[in-house]
C-alpha positions in Angstrom: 103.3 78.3 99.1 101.2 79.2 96.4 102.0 80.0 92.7 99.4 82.7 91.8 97.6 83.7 88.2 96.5 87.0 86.5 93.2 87.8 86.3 92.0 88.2 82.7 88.6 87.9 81.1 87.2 86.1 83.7 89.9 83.6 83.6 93.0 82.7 85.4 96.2 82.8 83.0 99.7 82.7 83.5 101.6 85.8 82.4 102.1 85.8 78.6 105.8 85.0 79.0 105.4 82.1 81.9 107.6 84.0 84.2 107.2 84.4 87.6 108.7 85.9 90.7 108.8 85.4 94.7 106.9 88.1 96.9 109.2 88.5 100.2 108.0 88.6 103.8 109.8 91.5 105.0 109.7 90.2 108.6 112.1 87.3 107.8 113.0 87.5 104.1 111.2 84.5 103.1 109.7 83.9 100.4 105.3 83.7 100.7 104.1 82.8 97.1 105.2 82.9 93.8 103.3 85.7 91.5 102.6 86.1 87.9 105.2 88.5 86.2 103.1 90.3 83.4 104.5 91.9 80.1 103.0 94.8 78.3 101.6 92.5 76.2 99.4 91.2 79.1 98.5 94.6 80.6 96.9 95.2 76.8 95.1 91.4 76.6 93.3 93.1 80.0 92.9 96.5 78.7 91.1 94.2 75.5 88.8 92.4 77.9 87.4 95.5 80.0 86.9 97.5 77.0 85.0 94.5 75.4 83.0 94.3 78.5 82.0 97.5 78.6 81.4 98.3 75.0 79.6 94.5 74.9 79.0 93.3 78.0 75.8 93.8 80.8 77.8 95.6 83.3 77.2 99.4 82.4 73.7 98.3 81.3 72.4 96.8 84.8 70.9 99.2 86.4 72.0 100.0 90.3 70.3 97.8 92.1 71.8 94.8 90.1 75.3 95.9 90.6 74.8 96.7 94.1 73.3 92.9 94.8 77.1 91.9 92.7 79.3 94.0 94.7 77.7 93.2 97.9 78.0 89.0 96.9 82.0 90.5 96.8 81.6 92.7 100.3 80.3 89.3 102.1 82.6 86.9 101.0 85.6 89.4 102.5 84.0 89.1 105.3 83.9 85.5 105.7 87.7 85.9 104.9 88.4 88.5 107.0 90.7 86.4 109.2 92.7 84.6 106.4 93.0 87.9 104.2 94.8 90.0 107.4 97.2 87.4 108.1 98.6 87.0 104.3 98.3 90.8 104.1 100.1 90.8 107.1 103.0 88.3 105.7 103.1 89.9 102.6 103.7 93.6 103.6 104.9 93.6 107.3 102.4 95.4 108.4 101.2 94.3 112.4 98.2 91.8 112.6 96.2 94.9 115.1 96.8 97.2 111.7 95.9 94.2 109.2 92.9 92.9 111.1 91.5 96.3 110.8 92.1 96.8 107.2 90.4 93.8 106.0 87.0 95.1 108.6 87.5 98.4 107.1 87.4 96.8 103.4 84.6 94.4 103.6 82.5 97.8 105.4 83.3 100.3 102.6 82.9 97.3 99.6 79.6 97.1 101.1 79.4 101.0 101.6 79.5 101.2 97.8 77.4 98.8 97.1 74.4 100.7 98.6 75.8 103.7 96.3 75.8 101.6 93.3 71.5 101.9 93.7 72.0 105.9 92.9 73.4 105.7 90.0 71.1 104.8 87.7 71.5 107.6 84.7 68.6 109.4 86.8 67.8 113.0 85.2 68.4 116.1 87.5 66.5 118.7 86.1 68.4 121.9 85.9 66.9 124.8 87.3 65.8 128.1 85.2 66.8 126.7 81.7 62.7 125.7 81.6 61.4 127.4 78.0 58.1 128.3 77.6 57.1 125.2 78.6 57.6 122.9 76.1 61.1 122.4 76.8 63.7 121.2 79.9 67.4 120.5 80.5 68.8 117.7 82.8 71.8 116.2 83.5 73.0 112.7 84.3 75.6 110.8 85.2 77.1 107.9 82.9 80.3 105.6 83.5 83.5 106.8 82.3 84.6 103.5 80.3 87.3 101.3 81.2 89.4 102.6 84.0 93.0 101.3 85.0 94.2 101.7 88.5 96.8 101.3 90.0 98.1 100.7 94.1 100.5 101.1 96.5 102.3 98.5 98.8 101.8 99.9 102.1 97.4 99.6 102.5 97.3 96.8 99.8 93.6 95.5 100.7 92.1 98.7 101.1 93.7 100.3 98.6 91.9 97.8 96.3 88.9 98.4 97.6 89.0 101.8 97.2 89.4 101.7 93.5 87.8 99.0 92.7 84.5 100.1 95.0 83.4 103.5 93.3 84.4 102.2 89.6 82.1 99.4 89.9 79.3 101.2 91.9 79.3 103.6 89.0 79.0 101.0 86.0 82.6 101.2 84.7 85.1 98.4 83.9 88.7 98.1 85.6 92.1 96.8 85.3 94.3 96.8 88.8 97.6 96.5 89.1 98.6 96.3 92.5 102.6 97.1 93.5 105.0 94.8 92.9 106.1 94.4 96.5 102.5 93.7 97.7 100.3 92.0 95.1 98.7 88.9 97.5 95.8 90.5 98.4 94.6 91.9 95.2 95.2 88.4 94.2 93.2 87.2 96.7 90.4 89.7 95.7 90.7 88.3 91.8 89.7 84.5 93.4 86.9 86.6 95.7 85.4 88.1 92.0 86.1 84.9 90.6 84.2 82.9 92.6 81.3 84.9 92.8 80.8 84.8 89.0 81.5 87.8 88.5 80.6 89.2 84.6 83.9 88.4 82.4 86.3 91.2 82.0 84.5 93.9 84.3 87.6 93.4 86.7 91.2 92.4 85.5 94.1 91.7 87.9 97.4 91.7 86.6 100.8 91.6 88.5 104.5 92.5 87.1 106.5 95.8 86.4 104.9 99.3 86.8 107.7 100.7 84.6 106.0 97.9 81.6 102.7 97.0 83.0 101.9 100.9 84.0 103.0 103.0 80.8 101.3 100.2 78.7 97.9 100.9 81.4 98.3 105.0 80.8 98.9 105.4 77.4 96.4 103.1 75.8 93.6 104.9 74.0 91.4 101.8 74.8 91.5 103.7 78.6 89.2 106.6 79.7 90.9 106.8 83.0 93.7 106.5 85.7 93.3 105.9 88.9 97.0 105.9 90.9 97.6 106.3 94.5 101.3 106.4 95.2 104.5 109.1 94.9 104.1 111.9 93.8 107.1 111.7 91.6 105.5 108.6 89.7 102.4 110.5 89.9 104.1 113.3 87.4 104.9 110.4 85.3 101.1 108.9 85.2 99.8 112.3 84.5 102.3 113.1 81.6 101.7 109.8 79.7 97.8 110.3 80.1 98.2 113.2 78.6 98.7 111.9 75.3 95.3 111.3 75.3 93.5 113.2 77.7 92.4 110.7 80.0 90.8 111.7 83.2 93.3 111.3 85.9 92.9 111.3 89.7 96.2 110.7 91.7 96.5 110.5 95.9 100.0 111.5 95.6 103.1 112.2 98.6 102.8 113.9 101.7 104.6 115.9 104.5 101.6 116.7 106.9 102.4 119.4 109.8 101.0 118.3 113.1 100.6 121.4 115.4 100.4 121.3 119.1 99.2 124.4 120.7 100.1 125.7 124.0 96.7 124.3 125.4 96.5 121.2 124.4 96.3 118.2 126.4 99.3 116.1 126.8 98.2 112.7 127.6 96.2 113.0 124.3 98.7 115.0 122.0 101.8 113.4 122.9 100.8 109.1 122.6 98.3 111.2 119.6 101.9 112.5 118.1 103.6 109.4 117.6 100.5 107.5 116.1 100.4 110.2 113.6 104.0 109.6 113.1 105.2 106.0 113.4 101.7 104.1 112.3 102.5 101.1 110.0 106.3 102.3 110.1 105.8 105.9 109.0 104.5 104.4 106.1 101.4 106.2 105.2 100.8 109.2 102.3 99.1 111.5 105.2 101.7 110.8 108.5 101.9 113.8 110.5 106.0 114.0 109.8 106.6 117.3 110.7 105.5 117.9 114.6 105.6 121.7 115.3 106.0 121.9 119.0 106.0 125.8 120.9 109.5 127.0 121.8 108.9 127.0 125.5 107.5 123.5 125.5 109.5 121.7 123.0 112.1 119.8 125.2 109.5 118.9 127.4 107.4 117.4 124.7 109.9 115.6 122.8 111.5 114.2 125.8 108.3 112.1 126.6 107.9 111.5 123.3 111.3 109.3 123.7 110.1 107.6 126.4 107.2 106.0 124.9 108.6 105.1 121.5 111.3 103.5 123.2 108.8 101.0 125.0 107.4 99.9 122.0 108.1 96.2 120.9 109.6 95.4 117.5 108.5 91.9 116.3 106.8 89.4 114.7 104.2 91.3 112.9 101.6 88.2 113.4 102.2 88.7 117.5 99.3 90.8 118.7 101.8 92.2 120.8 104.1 93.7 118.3 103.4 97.6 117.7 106.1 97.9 116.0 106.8 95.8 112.3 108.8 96.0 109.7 109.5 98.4 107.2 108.7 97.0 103.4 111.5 96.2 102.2 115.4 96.0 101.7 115.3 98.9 99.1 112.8 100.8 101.4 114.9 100.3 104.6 118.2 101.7 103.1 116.4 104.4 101.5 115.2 105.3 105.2 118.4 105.0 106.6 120.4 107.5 103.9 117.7 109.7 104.9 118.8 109.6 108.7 122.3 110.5 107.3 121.1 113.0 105.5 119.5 114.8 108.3 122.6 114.1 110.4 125.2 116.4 107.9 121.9 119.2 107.8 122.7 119.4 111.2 119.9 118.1 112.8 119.8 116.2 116.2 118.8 112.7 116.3 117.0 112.0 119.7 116.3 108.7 119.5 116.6 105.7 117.4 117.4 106.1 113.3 119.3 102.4 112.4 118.4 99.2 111.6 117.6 96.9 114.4 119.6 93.5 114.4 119.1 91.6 117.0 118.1 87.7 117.2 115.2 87.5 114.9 115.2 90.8 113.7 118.2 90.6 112.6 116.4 88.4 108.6 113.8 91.4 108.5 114.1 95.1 107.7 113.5 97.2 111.0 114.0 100.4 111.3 114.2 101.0 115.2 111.6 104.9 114.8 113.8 108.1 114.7 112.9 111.8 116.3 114.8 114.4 114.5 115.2 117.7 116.9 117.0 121.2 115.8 115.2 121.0 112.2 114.6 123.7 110.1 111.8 123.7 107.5 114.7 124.2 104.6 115.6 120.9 105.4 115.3 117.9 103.0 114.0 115.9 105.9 111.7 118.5 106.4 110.6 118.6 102.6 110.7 115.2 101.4 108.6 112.2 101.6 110.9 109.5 103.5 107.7 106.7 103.7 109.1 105.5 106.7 109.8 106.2 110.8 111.5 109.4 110.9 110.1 112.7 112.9 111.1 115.8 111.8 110.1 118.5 114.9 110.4 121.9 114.7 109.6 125.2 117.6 107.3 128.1 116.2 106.7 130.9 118.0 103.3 132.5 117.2 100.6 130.8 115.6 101.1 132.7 112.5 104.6 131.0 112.4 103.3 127.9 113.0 100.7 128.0 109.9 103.7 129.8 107.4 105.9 126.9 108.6 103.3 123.9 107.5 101.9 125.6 104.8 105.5 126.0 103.5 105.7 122.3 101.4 105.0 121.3 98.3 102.5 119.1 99.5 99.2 119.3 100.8 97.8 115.9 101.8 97.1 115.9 105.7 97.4 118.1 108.3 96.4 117.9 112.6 95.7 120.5 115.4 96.1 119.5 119.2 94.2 122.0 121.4 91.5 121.7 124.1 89.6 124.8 122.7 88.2 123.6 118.9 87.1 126.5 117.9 90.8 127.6 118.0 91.4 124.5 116.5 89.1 124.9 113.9 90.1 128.4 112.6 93.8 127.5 112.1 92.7 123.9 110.3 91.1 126.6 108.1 94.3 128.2 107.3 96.2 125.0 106.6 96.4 124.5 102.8 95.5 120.4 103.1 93.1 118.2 102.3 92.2 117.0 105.7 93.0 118.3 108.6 92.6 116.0 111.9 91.7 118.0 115.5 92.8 116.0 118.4 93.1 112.7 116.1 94.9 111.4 113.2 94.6 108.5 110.2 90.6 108.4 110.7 88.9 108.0 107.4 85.5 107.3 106.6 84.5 106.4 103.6 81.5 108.9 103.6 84.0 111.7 103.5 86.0 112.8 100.8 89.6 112.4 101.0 92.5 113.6 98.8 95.0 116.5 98.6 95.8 120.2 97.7 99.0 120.8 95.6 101.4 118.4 94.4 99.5 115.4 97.1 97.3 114.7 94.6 94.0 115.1 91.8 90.7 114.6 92.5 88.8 113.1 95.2 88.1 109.3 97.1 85.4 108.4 98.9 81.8 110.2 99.8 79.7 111.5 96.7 82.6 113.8 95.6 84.9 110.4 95.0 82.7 108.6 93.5 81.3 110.6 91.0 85.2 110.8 90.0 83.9 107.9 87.6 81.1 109.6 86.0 81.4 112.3 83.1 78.4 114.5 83.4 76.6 114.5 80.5 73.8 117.2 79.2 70.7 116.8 77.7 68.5 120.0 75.9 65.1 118.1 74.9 62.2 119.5 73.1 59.1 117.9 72.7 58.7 119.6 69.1 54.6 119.6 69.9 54.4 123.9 69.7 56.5 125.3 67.0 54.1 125.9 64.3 55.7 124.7 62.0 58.3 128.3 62.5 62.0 127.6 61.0 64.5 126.9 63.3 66.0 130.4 63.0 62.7 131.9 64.0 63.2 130.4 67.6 66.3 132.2 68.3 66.7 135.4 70.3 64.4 138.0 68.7 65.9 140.4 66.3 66.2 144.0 67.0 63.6 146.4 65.5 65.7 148.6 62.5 66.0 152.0 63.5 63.9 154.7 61.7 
């Protein structure tokens, strides 16, 4: 069991007040390492070393090409670790070894991803189109790093969360603090030894570990940072954004979601249905974009659902390390109960629970916190389990009638993060993804991502983009420049090259 450091400088240091605390391994309770428990005065020695670095330091001053050579030295040692880093991201958030093993490919292909970006971003000038004055003038734009950038990550994608941040801040020049979540902090961890032992330049990435309450107010409010990064709730989000405020940071926040997953009368079954529950029940229900509300046609609803039982119920809870487990874990104790008085809740709002919806005990499942998946029929869309993130395995299905219905009834949420459409005619498909007010909408598919695209969310799911240009040019401020090459004034006064003055009147 290993007792980890923060990340500071280019140094590993214990937290300023020596105080650690265990990181749990929600599949059996037990304790996998022993993690720094930072202060706010530790979240301001890193906010200190990034802004040093990039007021001081090479980073922001290579140019592309030399980042890109450091990020990829970063991209190929995670995948020489690629093994090591799913099992421990496995331990540390329950999450199946099928689902970890996948992350840690994803995250060495997109830290690699950005840094071929990092080579366009250069402070090239884009010329600007008409503003050309009698030819002795142009106007461009370019693109500079922000500053020094805090960010912060949730508990349920730990490794690629990282990677997401930390990818497009450094491809762009910036400097960084992460803070990953308190439940989850291994693999960022991990990722500090990875820059460590690379060489990376001192104090472009910090890694500290402890409260978000402490570590994250002391992250937003600094003046020292020129932005936050925070993928979480949306209720923290609120929080983030108001405490940035005080100083008019840039913010971008991948905030909650309740994404409606539509099946029209023509779609395919054998897709839509096994399609269904992965959109629902992946990692436990515990993903920002989960299609949580399934909208099923009236005349096909029982039908529908009824297999839908069948299937989940064949699924094996276990060991999330066994390749044959489908089914892991939910976080947490906190998370599990919070799950559970959600069931209730839906119970009393007169919902009908098909299947499933309490904690699963038996022999070794009985030290971890499962949650055997729960399908919710009879819901309205008034319902709280129909409006409210729950982060975990609960299905909310509802009947429409008409199209129409079906779009008013998943448009009709405060959230806007994901959406889906099962139909074997896409061009159907396509024009009511086009009505759905979301950031992505999946057709006969869910939970692909590509880091070429750009993903975020509409309403209160979020600020701002990740991945493909439009994410990570949310690290740049545009900046303008107006340049004259003063060679064809003749010697005129400056108010002399303004707009010509009207002629008087006779």
């Amino acid at each position: 069991m290993e007792t980890y450091k923060l990340y500071i400088g280019g140094k590993m240091v214990d937290a300023e007040a020596a105080k650690i605390y265990p990181t749990i391994n929600p599949y059996n309770g037990e304790t996998i390492a022993m993690i720094p428990q930072g202060s706010a005065g530790d979240a301001h020695l890193a906010i200190a070393a990034a802004r040093a670095a990039f007021d001081k330091g090479p980073w922001p001053r290579m140019s592309g090409a030399e980042r890109s050579e450091w990020i990829a030295k970063v991209a190929n040692r995670i995948k020489e670790r690629q093994k090591d880093l799913a099992r421990l991201e496995s331990m540390d958030s329950g999450g199946t070894i099928a689902k970890t093993g996948a992350d840690a490919f994803l995250a060495q292909r997109q830290m690699a991803f950005f840094a071929e970006q990092a080579k366009k971003y250069n402070g090239e000038a884009k010329e600007i189109e008409g503003l050309q004055r009698a030819g002795r003038a142009f106007n461009y734009t370019i693109r500079e790093p922000i500053g020094v950038c805090a960010q912060i990550i949730p508990w349920n994608f730990p490794l690629l969360m990282a990677v997401w941040k930390l990818g497009p801040a450094l491809a762009t020049g910036n400097c960084l603090i992460l803070k990953p979540a308190t439940d989850t902090p291994v693999s960022a961890l991990e990722l500090a030894k990875i820059f460590h032992e690379v060489g990376f330049p001192e104090g472009v990435v910090n890694v500290i570990t402890g409260p978000g309450s402490v570590m994250g107010k002391a992250m937003t409010e600094s003046p020292l940072v020129d932005k936050v990064a925070f993928t979480g709730s949306t209720e923290v989000g609120r929080e983030i954004m108001h405490k940035a405020a005080g100083t008019l940071k840039k913010v971008t926040l991948e905030c909650g979601g309740k994404s409606p997953n539509i099946v029209l009368h023509d779609a395919n079954w054998d897709i839509a249905v096994d399609g269904s529950l992965f959109a629902s029940f992946y990692h436990q229900g515990q993903v920002c974009e989960s299609g949580t509300r399934l909208l099923l046609p009236r005349d096909q609803h029982d039908k529908f659902v009824a297999e839908m039982v069948a299937k989940l119920d064949e699924l094996k809870l276990g060991d999330p390390l066994d390749p044959e487990t489908k089914v892991g874990p939910v976080i947490s104790e906190r998370q599990m109960r919070a799950v559970l008085d959600y069931v209730e809740i839906g119970k009393k709002e007169g919902a009908k629970l098909a299947c499933g919806g309490y904690r699963v005990t038996d022999g070794a499942l009985g030290k971890g916190y499962f949650i055997k998946p729960a399908i919710f029929t009879d819901v309205t869309n008034r319902m709280r389990i129909a409006q409210e993130e729950i982060f975990g395995p609960v299905l909310a299905v509802l009947k429409y009638g008409s199209e129409d219905e079906a779009v008013d009834i998943a448009n009709d949420s405060i959230f806007g993060l994901g959406g889906g459409v099962w139909s074997q005619d896409v061009d159907r498909a396509k024009r009511i993804a086009q009505r759905m007010r979301t950031g992505t909408v999946w057709i006969n598919e869910w939970h692909i991502l590509s880091e070429r695209a750009p993903f975020g969310g509409y309403k209160q799911s979020g600020i701002g983009r990740e991945f493909g240009d439009d994410g990570i040019n949310e690290y740049t401020e545009l900046k303008t420049l107006y340049v004259d090459d003063a060679k064809t004034r003749d010697n005129k006064p400056w108010y002399d090259m303004l707009v010509p003055r009207a002629k008087a009147s006779s």
